[in-house]
C-alpha positions in Angstrom: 11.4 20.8 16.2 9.5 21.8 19.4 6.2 21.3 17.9 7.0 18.5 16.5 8.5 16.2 19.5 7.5 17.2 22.6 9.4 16.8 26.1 11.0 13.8 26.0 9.9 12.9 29.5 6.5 13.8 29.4 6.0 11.6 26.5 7.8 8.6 28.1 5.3 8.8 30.6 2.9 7.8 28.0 4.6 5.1 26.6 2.7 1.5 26.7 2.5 -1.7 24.4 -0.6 0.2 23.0 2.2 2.9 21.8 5.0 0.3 20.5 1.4 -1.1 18.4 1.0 2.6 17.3 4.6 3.6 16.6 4.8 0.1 14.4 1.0 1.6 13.1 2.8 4.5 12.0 5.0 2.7 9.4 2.7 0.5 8.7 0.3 -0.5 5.6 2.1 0.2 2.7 1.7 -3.4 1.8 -2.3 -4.1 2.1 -2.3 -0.5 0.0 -3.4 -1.0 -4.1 -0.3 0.0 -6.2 -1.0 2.9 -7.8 -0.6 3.0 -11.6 0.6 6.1 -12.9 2.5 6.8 -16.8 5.6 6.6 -15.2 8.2 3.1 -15.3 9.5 1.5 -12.9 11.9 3.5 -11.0 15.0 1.5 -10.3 18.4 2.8 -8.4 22.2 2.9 -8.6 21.6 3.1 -4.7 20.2 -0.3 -4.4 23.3 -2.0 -4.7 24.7 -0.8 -1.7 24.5 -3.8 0.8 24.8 -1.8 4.3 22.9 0.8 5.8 22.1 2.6 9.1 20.1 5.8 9.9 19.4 7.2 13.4 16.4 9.4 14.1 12.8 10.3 15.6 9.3 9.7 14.6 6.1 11.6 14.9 2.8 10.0 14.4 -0.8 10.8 13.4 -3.3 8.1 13.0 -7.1 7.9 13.4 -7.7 4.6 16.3 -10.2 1.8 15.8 -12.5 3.8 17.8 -12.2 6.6 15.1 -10.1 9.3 17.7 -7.1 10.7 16.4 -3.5 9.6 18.1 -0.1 10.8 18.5 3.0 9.0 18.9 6.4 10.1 19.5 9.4 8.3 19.4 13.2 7.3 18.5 14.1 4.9 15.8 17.3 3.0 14.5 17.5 1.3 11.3 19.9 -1.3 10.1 20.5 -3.2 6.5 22.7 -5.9 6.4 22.5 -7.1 2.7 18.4 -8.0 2.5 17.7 -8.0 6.0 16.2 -5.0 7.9 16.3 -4.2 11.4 14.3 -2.0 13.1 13.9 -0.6 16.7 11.4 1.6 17.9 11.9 3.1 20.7 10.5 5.5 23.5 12.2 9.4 24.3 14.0 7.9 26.8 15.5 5.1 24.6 14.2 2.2 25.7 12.5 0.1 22.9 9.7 0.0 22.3 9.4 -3.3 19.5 11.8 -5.3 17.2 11.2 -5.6 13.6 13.8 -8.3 11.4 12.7 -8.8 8.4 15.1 -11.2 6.0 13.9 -13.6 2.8 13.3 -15.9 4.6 11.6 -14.9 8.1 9.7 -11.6 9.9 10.9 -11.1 13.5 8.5 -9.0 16.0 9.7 -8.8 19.5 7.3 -6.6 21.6 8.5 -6.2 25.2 7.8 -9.0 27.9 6.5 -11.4 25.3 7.9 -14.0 23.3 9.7 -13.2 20.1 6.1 -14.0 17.5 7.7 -15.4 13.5 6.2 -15.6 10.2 7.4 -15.9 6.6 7.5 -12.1 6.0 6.8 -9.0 7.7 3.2 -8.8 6.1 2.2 -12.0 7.4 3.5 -11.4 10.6 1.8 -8.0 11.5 -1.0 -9.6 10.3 -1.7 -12.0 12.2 0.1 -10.2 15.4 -1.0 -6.9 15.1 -3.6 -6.7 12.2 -1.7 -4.0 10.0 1.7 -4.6 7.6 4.8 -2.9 8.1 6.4 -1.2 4.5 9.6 -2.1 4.9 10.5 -3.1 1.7 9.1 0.8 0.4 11.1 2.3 3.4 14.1 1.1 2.5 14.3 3.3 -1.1 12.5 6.2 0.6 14.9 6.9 2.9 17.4 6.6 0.3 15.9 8.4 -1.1 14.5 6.3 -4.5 11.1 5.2 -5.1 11.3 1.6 -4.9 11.5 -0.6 -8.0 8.7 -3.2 -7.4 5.8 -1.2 -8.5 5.1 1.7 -10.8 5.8 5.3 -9.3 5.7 9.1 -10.4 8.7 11.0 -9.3 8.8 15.1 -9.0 12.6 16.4 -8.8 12.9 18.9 -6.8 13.0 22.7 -8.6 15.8 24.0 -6.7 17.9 20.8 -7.4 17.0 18.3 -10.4 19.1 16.1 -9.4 17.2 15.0 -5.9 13.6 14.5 -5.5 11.0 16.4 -3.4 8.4 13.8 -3.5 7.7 10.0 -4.6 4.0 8.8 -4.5 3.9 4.8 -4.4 1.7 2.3 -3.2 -0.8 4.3 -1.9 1.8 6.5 -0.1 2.9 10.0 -0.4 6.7 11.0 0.0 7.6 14.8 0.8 11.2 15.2 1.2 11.2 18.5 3.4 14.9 18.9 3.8 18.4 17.5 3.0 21.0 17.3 5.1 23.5 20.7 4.5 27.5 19.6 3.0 29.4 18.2 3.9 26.8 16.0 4.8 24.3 13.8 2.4 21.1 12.3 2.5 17.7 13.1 3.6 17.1 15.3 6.8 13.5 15.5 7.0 10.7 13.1 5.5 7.0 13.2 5.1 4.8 10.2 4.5 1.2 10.3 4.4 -2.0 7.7 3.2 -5.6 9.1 3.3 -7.1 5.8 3.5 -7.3 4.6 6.6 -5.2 8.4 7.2 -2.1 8.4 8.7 0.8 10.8 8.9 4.0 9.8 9.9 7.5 12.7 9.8 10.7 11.4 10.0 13.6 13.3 11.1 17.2 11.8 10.2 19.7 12.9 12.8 22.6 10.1 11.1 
């Protein structure tokens, strides 16, 4: 993973709001993305009816700037489900965060640090208007399953050493690579790709719990 994360205090150093608007840029704009169409139905999932979730990792980031120059962000990232609401926290190498994302129903939560707590109706709106991008949360929430999410039409490819998971999902604009699983006893994804080409944007996950 060297070339993927670099040393953790050399990239703390770095850390600024203008990273915690990258790092939220990384997951963002799965939402103001054209649903794809493909043959396939809507994919829907056993998994979804499981009403608690967590996963632990790190984040790296590729993303062209609105001055056109290509950026890196690195990072640390906890995700929580509690029935239909989602939190996220993004932080820095050292683990101090970064931002807040709740999203619930009902309300979007961003809380970016040393400023007040910003609310809107849904996360869309609310990176909207705060940040000028949207955050997929409700397509991150299958992916890391992982399950393409049922809302909108998806193609699935299995993956040819094991049917029975998947290797990639493309949704919404978005391609899913699942790189690895986790080895047994363990479950679950271990490593996750997502890219866009427009604007382009890479953003790998790695899923430590």
């Amino acid at each position: 993973m060297a070339d993927l994360f670099p040393n953790a205090l050399t990239a703390a150093r770095r850390s600024t709001l203008g990273a915690a608007a990258a790092a939220l840029l990384a997951l963002a704009g799965c939402a103001t993305q054209p649903p794809h169409q493909p043959s396939t139905a809507n994919a829907t999932t056993s998994l979804t009816t499981q009403t608690n979730r967590a996963w632990h990792g790190r984040f790296a980031v590729q993303y062209v700037d609105q001055n056109g120059q290509q950026r890196n962000a690195y990072g640390n990232f906890d995700w929580r489900e509690n029935g239909a609401t989602v939190t996220l926290n993004l932080l820095n190498p050292l683990g101090s965060s970064l931002a807040i994302v709740t999203s619930s129903p009902s309300q979007a939560t961003l809380e970016l640090p040393n400023r007040q707590p910003l609310t809107a109706d849904n996360v869309s709106t609310l990176m909207q208007q705060a940040l000028g991008f949207a955050l997929p949360v409700e397509g991150l929430r299958y992916w890391l399953q992982p399950s393409a999410a049922p809302t909108s039409r998806a193609r699935t490819t299995p993956d040819p050493q094991n049917p029975q998971r998947l290797s990639r999902i493309e949704q919404d604009g978005w391609t899913i690579d699942y790189v690895a699983y986790a080895d047994a006893p363990a479950t679950g994804v271990k490593r996750v790709n997502l890219s866009r080409d427009n604007p382009p944007l890479t953003i790998k996950l790695v899923i430590d719990q």
